[in-house]
N, C-alpha and C positions, 0 to 999 in steps of 0.2 A: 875260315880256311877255304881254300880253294886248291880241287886236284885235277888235274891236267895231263893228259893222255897223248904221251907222242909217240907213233909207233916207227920200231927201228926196223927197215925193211932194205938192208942193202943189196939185194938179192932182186927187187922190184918184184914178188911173186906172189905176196900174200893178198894183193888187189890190183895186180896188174899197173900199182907208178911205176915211175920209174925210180932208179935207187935214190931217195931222200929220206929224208924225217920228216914226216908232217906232224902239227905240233893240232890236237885239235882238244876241245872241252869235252870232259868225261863226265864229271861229277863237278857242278859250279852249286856246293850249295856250303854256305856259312855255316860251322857251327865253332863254336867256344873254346871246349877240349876236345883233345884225340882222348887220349886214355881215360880208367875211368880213374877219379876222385874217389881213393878206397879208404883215406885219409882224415876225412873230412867229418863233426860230428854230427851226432842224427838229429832230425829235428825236430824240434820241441813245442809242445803246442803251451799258453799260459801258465798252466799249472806246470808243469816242468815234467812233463812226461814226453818220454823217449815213441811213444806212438800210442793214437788211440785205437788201434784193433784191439777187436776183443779177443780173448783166449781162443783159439780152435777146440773142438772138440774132441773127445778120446778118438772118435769115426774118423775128424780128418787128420790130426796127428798120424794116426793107421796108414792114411794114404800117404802122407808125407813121408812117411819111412818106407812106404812101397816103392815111392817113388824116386828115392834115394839111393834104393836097392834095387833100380831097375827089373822090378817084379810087375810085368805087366798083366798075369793074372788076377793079382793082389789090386790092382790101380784099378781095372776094369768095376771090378765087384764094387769096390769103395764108390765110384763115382753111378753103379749102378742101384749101390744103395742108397744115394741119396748126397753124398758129397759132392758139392761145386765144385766144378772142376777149378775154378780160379779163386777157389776159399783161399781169401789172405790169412800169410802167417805173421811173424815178427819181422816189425818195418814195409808192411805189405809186402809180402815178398808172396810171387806164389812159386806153386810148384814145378808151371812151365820156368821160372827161370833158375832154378833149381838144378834140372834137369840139360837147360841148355849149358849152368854153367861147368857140369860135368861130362857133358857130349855126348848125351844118352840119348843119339839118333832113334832110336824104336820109341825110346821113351816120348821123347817131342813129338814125333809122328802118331803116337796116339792121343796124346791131348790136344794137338790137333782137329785131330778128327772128332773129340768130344767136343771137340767148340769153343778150345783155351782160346784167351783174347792176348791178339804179338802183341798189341802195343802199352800192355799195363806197366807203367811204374813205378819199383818200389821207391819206399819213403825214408831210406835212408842214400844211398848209391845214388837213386835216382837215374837205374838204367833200364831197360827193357830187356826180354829174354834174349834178344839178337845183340846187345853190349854186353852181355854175361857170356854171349859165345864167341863173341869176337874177341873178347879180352877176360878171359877167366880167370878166376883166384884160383881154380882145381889145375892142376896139371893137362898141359896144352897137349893136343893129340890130334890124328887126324880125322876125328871123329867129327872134330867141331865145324870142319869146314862142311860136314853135312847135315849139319844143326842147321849151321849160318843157308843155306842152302834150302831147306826146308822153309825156314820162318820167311826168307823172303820171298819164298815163294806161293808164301800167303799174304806177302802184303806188309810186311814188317817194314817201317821207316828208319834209315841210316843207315844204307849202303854208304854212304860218307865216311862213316866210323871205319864201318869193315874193312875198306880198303885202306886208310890210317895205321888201321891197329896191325893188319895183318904186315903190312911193309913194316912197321917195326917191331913185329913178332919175324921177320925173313919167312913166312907163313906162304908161301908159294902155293900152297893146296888153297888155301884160303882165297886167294887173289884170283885164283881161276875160278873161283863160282861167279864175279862178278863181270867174266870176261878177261882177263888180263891174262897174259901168258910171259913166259920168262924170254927175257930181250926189250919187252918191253919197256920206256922209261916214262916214271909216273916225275910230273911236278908238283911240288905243293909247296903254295903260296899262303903265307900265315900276317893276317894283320891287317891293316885299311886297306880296301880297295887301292889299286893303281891310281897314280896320277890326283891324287887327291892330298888335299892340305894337311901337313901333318901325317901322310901314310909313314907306314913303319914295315915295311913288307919283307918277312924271311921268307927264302926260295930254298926250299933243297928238291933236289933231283937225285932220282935213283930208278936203278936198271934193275929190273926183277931179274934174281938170280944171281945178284951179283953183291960183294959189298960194297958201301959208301966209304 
């Protein structure tokens, strides 16, 4: 997939053209799916086990439920008694995306700062804590867009997604973390490169702020 950035400036004011559309590359980067694959079964190593992590301990279960309860006294203690911050749970899942996928900005911002890793993922979904806040299973809020906001701004890979998920969540908050603002029209080209044997290419276009 490829997204495509044309900005609608009839006015000529927001860079001095004059009134046109210029159509330019925002985000040229491939990837498979927008949404996430919540569908799909977990995977399975020979013996036919759903994951080999090992149990967590009673300490980081503790944390886990701190961190679910957006208790960041409770987190702090946990992780200063000695709990990894990115102790995996079931399906490796940890607790930053736990936390992204329920939009517990304070929360992300402090495992952050303990040294959570954006780009771990888990072993089922097989998404990172920035595809858990761009596209949550928890009830969407505007909280997330300063999840998504945070993690990229440590380095988080798939702003691609973000802007996907958010145009088709109508997630206008969302869109402006990456720059985009309402008027704007984002293109997205889905399938073989242009101009090649056998491309297959869907186009849809959409004007933030507006419906398709």
């Amino acid at each position: 997939m490829v997204l495509k950035r044309a900005f609608a400036d009839p006015e000529g004011r927001r860079d001095g053209r004059k009134p046109e559309t210029c159509a330019t590359d925002a985000l040229a980067q491939h990837f498979a799916a927008v949404s996430i694959q919540k569908n799909q079964p977990p995977q399975t190593t020979g013996s036919g086990q759903a994951s080999t992590t090992p149990p967590p301990s009673a300490a980081a279960n503790a944390y886990l439920d701190a961190v679910r309860r957006g208790d960041l006294p409770a987190i702090e203690q946990a992780i200063a008694g000695g709990v990894d911050v990115d102790t995996p749970f079931r399906y490796d899942r940890r607790a930053l995306s736990f936390a992204a996928d329920r939009g517990q900005a304070d929360v992300v911002r402090l495992l952050l700062a303990k040294g959570a890793k954006v780009d771990l993922e888990d072993a089922y979904y097989h998404q990172t804590a920035l595809g858990w806040a761009s596209s949550p299973a928890q009830t969407r809020k505007p909280d997330h867009a300063q999840v998504v906001k945070l993690l990229l701004e440590k380095g988080a890979k798939g702003a691609d997604r973000v802007v996907a998920a958010a145009i088709d969540a109508d997630d206008l908050a969302m869109l402006q973390v990456p720059g985009y603002e309402a008027g704007d029209v984002v293109v997205i080209v889905a399938g073989a490169p242009p101009n090649t044997s056998g491309s297959t290419n869907l186009i849809r276009v959409h004007r933030l702020g507006h419906a398709d």
